[in-house]
C-alpha positions as CSV (number, residue, x, y, z in Angstrom):
1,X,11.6,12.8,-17.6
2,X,13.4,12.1,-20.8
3,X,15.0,9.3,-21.9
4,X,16.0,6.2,-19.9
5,X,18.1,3.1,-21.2
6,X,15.8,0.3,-21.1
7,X,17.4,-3.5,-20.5
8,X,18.4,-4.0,-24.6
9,X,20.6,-0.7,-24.3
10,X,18.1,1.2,-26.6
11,X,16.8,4.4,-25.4
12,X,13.0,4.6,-24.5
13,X,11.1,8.1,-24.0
14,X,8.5,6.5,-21.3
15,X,7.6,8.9,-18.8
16,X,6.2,8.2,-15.6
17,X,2.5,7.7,-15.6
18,X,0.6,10.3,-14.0
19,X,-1.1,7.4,-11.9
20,X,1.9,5.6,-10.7
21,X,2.6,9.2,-9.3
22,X,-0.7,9.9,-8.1
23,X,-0.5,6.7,-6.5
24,X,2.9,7.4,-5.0
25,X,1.2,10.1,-3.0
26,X,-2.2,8.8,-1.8
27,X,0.0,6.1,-0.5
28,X,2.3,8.4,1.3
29,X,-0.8,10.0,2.5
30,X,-1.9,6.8,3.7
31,X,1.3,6.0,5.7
32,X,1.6,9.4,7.3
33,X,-2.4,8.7,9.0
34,X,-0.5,5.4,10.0
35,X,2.3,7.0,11.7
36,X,0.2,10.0,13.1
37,X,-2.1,7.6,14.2
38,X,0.0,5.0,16.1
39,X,1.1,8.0,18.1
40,X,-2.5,8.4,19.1
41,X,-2.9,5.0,19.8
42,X,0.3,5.0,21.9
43,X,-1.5,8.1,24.0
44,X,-4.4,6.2,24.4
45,X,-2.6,3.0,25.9
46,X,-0.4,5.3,28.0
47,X,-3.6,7.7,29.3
48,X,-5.9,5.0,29.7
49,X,-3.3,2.8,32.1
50,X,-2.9,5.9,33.8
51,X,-6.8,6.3,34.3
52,X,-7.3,9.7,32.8
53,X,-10.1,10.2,30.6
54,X,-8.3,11.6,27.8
55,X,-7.5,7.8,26.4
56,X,-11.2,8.0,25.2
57,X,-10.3,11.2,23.1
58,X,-7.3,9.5,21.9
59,X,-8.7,6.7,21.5
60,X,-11.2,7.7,18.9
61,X,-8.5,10.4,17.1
62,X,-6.6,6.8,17.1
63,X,-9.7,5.1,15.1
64,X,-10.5,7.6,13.0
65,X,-6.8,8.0,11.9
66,X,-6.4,4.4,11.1
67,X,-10.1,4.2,9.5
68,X,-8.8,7.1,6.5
69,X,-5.8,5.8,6.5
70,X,-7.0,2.1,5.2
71,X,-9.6,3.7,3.0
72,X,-6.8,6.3,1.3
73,X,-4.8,3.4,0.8
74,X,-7.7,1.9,-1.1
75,X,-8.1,4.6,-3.0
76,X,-5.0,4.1,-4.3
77,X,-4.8,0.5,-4.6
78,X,-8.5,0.9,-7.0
79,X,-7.6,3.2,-9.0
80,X,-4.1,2.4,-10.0
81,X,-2.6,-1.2,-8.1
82,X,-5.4,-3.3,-8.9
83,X,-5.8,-2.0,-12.8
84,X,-2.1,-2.3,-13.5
85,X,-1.6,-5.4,-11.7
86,X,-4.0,-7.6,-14.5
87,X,-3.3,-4.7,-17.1
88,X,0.7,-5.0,-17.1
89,X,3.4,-2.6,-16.6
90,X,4.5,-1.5,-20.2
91,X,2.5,1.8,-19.9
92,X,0.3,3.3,-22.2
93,X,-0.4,7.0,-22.9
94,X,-3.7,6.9,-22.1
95,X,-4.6,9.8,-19.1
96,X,-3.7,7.4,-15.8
97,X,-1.1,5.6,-17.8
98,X,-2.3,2.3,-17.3
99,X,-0.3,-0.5,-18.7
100,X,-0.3,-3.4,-21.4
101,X,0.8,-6.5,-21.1
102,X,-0.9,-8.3,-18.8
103,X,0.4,-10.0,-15.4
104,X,3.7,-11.7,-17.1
105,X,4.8,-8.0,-18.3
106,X,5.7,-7.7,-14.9
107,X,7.9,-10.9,-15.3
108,X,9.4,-11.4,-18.0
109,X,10.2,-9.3,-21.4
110,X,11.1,-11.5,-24.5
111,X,11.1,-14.6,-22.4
112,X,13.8,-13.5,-20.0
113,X,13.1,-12.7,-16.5
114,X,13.4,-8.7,-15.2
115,X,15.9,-8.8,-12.1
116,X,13.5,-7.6,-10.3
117,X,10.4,-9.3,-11.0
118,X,10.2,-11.2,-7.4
119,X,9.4,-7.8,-5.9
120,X,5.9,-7.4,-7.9
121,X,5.2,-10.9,-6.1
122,X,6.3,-10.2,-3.1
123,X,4.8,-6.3,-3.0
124,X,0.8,-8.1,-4.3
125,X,1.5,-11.3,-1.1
126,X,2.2,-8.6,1.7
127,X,-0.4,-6.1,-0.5
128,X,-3.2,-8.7,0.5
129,X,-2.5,-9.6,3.8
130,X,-2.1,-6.2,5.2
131,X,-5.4,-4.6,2.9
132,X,-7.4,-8.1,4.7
133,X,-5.8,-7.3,8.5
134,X,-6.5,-3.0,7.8
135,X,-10.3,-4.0,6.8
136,X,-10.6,-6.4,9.1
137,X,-9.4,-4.1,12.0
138,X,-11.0,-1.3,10.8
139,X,-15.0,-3.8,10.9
140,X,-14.2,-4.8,14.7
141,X,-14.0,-1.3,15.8
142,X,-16.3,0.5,13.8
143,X,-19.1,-2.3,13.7
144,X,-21.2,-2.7,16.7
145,X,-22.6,-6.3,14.7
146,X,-18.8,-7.7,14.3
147,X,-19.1,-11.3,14.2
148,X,-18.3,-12.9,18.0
149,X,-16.5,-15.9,16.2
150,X,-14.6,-13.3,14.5
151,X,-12.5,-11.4,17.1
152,X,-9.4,-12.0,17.8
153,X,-9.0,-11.5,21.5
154,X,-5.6,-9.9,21.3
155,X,-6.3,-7.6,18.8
156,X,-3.4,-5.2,19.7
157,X,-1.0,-8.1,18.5
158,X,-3.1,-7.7,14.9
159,X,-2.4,-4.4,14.7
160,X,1.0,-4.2,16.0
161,X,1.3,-7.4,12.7
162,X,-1.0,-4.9,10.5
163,X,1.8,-2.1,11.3
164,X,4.9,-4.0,10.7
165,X,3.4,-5.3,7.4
166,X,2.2,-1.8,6.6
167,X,5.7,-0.2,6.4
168,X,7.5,-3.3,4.9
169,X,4.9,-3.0,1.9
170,X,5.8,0.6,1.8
171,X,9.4,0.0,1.4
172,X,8.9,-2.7,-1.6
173,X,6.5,-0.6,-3.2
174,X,9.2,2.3,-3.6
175,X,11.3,-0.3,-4.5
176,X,8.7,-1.3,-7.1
177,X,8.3,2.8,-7.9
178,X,11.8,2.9,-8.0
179,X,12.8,-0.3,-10.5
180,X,9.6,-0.4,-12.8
181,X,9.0,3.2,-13.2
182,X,11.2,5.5,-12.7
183,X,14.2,3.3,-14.3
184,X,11.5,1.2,-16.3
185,X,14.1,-1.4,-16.1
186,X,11.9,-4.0,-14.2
C-alpha cells in the first residue's frame, strides 16, 4: 500500500494486515448467504401462504443459507475480531497481522482520543447482539431439544431484528476497515 500519513503528520509504511483483509471477505461472504438467503425466506413465506409445497424446499434452502451464513461470520469474527479486539489495533508483522496495544489502542494514542474511536464500541455492542440473536436463531431451528422457555413465539420479528442489525454492523465495520486500516488513522 505504501505510505499513509498517520495523525502526528509523520509518514508510516503500515500495510494492511492480511487478516483484516481476509476478514473483509469472509464477512462479505457472510452477508451475501444473508441476502441470498432472505430471498429464500421471502419465497417460502410467499409459497407457503399460497399453499404450494415448494415453501418446504425454500424453506430449508432458507435455513441452510442462514445456518453458513452465521457460522462464516464466525469464522471471521475467531480468527481475526475477537484476537484484535483484546490484542489492539497497532498491527504487528506477524503472518495475520494481529495487533499490539491492547483494547485502549483502539481509543486513544498518546492520551488523546482517535476521532473515531466510538465506532470500535459501537461495531463490538451491535457485534454481540446480532452473533447472540444469529446463534440463537440458528439453535431453534436446527435443534429438535430447543428449550420451550426459550422460544420466542414471533420469531420472524427476531429475525427481521437479526437482519436489520446484520447490515448496520456491516456498514460500521467498513467504516471501521475503512478509518483503522486502510487510513490507519483511527
Amino acid at each position: 500500500m505504501g505510505g499513509r500519513t498517520c495523525r502526528s503528520g509523520e509518514e508510516s509504511s503500515a500495510t494492511i494486515p492480511f487478516g483484516a483483509e481476509l476478514n473483509l471477505g469472509i464477512q462479505i461472504v457472510a452477508f451475501l448467504l444473508i441476502l441470498v438467503g432472505v430471498r429464500y425466506a421471502i419465497l417460502t413465506h410467499k409459497f407457503e401462504a399460497a399453499g404450494k409445497e415448494e415453501g418446504e424446499r425454500f424453506e430449508r434452502v432458507h435455513k441452510n443459507l442462514m445456518t453458513s451464513a452465521v457460522v462464516v461470520s464466525g469464522i471471521g469474527t475467531v480468527i481475526w475480531m475477537l484476537p484484535n479486539l483484546f490484542l489492539g489495533w497497532f498491527y504487528g508483522s506477524n503472518f495475520m497481522g494481529y495487533g499490539t496495544g491492547g483494547i485502549s489502542s483502539y481509543l486513544e494514542y498518546n492520551g488523546a482520543y482517535y476521532a473515531h474511536w466510538y465506532l470500535i464500541v459501537l461495531m463490538v455492542a451491535v457485534g454481540a447482539v446480532t452473533a447472540v440473536l444469529g446463534v440463537y436463531l440458528v439453535l431453534r431451528m436446527r435443534w429438535s431439544g430447543f428449550p420451550a422457555a426459550l422460544k420466542v413465539q414471533n420469531y420472524r420479528a427476531v429475525m427481521i431484528a437479526t437482519w436489520i442489525l446484520w447490515v448496520v454492523n456491516v456498514l460500521i465495520g467498513l467504516l471501521v476497515f475503512y478509518f483503522f486500516a486502510v487510513l490507519g488513522t483511527g
